[in-house]
N, C-alpha and C positions, 0 to 999 in steps of 0.2 A: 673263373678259375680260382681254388682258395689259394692264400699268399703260399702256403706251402710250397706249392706247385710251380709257382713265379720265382721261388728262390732256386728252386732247383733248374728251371727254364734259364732264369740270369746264369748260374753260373755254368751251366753247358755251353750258351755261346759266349761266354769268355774263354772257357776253356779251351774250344778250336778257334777264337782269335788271338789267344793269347798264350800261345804253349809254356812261356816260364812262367806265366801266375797257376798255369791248370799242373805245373810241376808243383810247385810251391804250396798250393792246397791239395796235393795228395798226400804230400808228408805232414800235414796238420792232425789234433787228435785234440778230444777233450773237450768239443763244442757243440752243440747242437747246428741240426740243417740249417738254420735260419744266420747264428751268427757266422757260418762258414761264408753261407753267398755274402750276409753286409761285410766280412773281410775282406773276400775274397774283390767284389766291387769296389770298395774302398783304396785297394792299393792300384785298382789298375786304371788302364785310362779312364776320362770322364763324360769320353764321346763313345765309346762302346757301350758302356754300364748304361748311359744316355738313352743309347739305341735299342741293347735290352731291352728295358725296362718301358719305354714305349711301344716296341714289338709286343710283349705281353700285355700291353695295358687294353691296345686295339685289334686283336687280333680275335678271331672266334671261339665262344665258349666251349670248350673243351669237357666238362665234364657235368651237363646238364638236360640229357636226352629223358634220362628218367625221371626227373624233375619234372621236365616239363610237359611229361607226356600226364599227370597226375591234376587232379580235383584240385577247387582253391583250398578246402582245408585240409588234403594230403600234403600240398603244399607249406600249408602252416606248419604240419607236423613234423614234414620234412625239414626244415628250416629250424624249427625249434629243436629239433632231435640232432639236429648237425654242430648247430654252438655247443648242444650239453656237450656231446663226447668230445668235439675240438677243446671242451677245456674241462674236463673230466669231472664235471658234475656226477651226482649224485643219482638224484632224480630229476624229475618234471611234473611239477603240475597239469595234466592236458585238457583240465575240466571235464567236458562233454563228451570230447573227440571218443568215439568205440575202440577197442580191441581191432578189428579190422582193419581201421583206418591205418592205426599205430603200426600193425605190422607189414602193409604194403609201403607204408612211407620209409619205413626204418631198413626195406629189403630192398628198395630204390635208392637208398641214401647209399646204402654200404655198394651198390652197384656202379653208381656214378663214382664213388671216393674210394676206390682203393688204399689209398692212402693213411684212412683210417683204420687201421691193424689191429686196434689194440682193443676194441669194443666185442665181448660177449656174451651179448645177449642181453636180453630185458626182462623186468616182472611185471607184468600190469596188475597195477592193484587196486581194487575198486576201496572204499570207505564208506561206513553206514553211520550216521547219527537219527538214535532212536528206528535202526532198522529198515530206515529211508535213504538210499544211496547218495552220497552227499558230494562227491566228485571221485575224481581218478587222477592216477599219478601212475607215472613210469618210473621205475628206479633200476638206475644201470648196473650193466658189470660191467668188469674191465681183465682182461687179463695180464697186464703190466700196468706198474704204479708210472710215477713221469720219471726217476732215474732209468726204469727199463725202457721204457718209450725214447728218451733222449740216445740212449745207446742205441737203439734198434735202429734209431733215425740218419746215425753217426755212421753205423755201419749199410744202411740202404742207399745213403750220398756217393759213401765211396764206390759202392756196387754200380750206381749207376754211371758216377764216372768213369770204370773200369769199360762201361759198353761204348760211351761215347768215343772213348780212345781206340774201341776194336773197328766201331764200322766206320768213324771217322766223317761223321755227318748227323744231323739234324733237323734238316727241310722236312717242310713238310710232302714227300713223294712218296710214290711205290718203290722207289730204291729206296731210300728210310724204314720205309714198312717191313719189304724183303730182308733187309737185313738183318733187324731185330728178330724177325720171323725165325732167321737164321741162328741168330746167334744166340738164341733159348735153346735151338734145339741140337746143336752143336755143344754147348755147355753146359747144359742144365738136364737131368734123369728125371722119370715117371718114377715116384717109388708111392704105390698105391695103400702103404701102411703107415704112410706120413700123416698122422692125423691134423695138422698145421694148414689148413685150409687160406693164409692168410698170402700177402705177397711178398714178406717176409722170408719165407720156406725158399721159393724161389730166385729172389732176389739177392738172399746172402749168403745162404746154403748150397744154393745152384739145384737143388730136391724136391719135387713135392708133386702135388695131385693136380687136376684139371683146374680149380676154382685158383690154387696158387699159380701157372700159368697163364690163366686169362686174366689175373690181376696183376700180372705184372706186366704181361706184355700190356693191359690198358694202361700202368702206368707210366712206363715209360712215352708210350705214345701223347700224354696226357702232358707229360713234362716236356715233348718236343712240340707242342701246341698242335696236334692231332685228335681231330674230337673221336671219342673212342668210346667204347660202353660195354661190358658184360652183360650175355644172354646166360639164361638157363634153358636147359631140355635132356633130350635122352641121348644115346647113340639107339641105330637101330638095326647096322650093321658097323662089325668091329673083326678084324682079320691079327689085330696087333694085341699086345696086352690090356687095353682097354675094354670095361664091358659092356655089356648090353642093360643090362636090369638097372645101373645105381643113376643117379643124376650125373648132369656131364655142365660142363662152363664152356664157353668159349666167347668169341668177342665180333662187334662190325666195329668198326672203322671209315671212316668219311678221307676218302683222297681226290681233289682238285673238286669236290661241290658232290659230289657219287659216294655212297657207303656201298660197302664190300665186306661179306663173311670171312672171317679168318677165326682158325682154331688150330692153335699152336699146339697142342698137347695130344691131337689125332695126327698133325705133323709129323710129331717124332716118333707118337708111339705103335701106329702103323707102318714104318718105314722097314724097308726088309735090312737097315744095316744101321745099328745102333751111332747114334751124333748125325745123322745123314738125311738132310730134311727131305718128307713126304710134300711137294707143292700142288697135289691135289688140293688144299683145305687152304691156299693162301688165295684172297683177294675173291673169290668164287663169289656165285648169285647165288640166291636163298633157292632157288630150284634146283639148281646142284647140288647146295649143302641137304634140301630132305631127302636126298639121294640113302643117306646115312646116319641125319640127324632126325629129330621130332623137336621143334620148339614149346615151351612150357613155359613163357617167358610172364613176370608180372604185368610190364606193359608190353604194348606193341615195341614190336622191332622197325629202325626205317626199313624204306623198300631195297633191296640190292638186289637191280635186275641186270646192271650193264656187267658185262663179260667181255669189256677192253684191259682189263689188269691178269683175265687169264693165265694162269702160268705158259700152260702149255700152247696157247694161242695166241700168247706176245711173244715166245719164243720159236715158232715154227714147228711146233710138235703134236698139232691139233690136226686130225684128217676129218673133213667131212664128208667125203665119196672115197672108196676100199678101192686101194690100187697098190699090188707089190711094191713100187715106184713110190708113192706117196709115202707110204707105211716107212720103207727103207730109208726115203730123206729126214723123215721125223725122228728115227733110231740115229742117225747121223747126227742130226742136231744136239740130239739127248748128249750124246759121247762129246762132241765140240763143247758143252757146257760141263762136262767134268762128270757126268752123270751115265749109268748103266743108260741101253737103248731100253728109250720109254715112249710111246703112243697115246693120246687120247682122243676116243671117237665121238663126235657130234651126234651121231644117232647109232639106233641100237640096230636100224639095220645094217651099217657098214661097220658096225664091230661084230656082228655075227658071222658075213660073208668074208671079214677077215680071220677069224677063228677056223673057219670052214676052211680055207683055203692053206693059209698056214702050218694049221696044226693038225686038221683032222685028215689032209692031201698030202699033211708033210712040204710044201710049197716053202717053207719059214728054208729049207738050207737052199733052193736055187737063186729064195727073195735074196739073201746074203750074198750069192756066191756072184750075182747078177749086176746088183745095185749097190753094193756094199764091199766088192774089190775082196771076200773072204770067202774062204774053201775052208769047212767044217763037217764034222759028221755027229756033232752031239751037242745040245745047250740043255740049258732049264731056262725056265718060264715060269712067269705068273700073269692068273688073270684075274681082274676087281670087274665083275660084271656090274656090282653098282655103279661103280665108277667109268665105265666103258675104259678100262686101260688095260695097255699089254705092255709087260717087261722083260726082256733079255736078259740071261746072264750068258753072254761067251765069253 
């Protein structure tokens, strides 16, 4: 984990142990991330900051999947390419290393570190003496010098403090997970002309596109010691303002030893009620997510096959054999969690014979009037055949 990340980790659990220091550093201004945590550790106790500080020291690495899925001298590249931008070098000398190399390590680095916002892009440039290639350099860009970095950095501590005080937790859990899940997509907008691809957009703006979503939700997770990573790929169906044709981001995530798909930004932006999260996309296995998605990813992705974090089937709203009765309890559930009646079926044939019966029979107003304690004579509906889901609106 770079110390970035540890300062931020420090002062989140001081923050919910220590509500006057986490009052006290929110009315602070004028300092960068780093000196916020040493103040903020400094004035408080010495067995917290203690305790901190060795939680993060031994705890698992958090932002090193694409690292280490990568060749020993993608590795090198990687590692070298990470100090330049942490401290806003220039260039690099890379000698030998190819273009290829340079550009898979450098779309791994920015994978793993969200945190670095301020990088883009590179030149590779080869050099001849006497017309005989003599070595290679990379020479960076940047699109903020270090007063704009410092500020940006100023204003993503306090953003991130703002979330720690909303969901009021840090463990590492699927409540932690859930929440932030939540709370991106309750607070934060799709605006698909946000050219700001960074986590920046989302973070402070509360704005931005797919890749600004799944870097923030990996950083936060990153800074609650939650190993997290950004994939790349396609959508391949899209019902909400997202499309099908451009590149799409989203993230896995690793809960109690198991990685799990989550894709914050098909959350909100499929959901039929704007702020009102879609939990199709949370926690799911990679066989649900190509229900919808296409991976394109640099390296592999880990495996997520267990489907115990399921939304709909840690909550009671998964049916796997079609029964008006089953169908009816899972709308019930839906409504008990604050949420229109929602269903999802385990296979495609008892979402079929529920379609059939419901809607094509008309069966959806006796299932109601039966199971459900309600006498109606009109709803709307929707159905995600990719998704085997049905939704009520009465």
């Amino acid at each position: 984990m770079t110390r970035k990340i540890q300062a931020f980790l420090l002062v989140i659990i001081l923050i919910l142990s220590l509500p006057s220091c986490a009052a006290a550093s929110s009315g602070s201004s004028g300092s960068s991330v780093g000196a916020s945590a040493g103040a903020t550790a400094g004035t408080s106790s010495g067995a917290a900051a203690g305790a901190a500080a060795e939680a993060s020291s031994e705890q698992e690495p958090v932002d090193t999947w694409c690292y280490d899925c990568l060749s020993g001298q993608e590795q090198i590249a990687y590692e070298a390419m990470l100090d330049c931008l942490t401290h806003l070098n220039s260039s690099w000398n890379c000698g030998s290393i190819p273009q290829e190399t340079i550009q898979k390590a450098y779309d791994c680095l920015l994978m793993d570190h969200p945190e670095i916002f301020w990088s883009d892009g590179y030149t590779y440039v080869t050099s001849y003496v006497n017309n005989v290639i003599s070595g290679h350099r990379v020479e960076f860009k940047y699109s903020m010098d270090r007063a704009q970095i410092a500020a940006a950095n100023d204003a993503i501590y306090r953003s991130l403090v703002d979330v720690v005080r909303a969901i009021g937790r840090t463990d590492a859990s699927y409540e932690t997970v859930r929440a932030v899940y939540e709370y991106l997509i309750e607070t934060c907008t799709y605006d698909e002309l946000n050219l700001d691809q960074t986590m920046y957009s989302v973070m402070v703006n509360h704005s931005g596109v797919c890749a600004s979503f799944a870097k923030s939700f990996e950083f936060i997770m990153q800074c609650f010691g939650i190993p997290c990573t950004v994939v790349h790929g396609r959508l391949t169906h899209s019902t909400g303002m997202l499309g099908t044709t451009l590149g799409h981001a989203w993230n896995v995530v690793k809960i109690n030893g198991r990685w799990y798909q989550v894709d914050v930004t098909s959350g909100l932006s499929v959901s039929s009620v704007e702020g009102t999260p879609d939990y199709r996309f949370l926690c799911i296995t990679t066989d649900e997510l190509v229900r919808t998605h296409v991976i394109e990813n640099a390296v592999s992705i880990p495996e997520c096959s267990s489907d115990d974090l399921e939304f709909f089937r840690r909550y009671g709203m998964s049916v796997d054999s079609y029964s008006r009765k089953n169908v009816a309890k899972a709308f019930l559930r839906a409504e008990d969690l604050g949420m229109k009646p929602t269903v999802r079926f385990t296979s495609y044939r008892a979402f079929t014979e529920a379609i059939d019966d419901l809607f094509t029979q008309s069966g959806v107003f006796d299932m109601i009037d039966d199971y459900m304690g309600r006498h109606i004579s009109s709803l709307e509906y929707s159905i995600d055949e990719q998704m085997l889901t049905i939704m009520l609106d009465i």
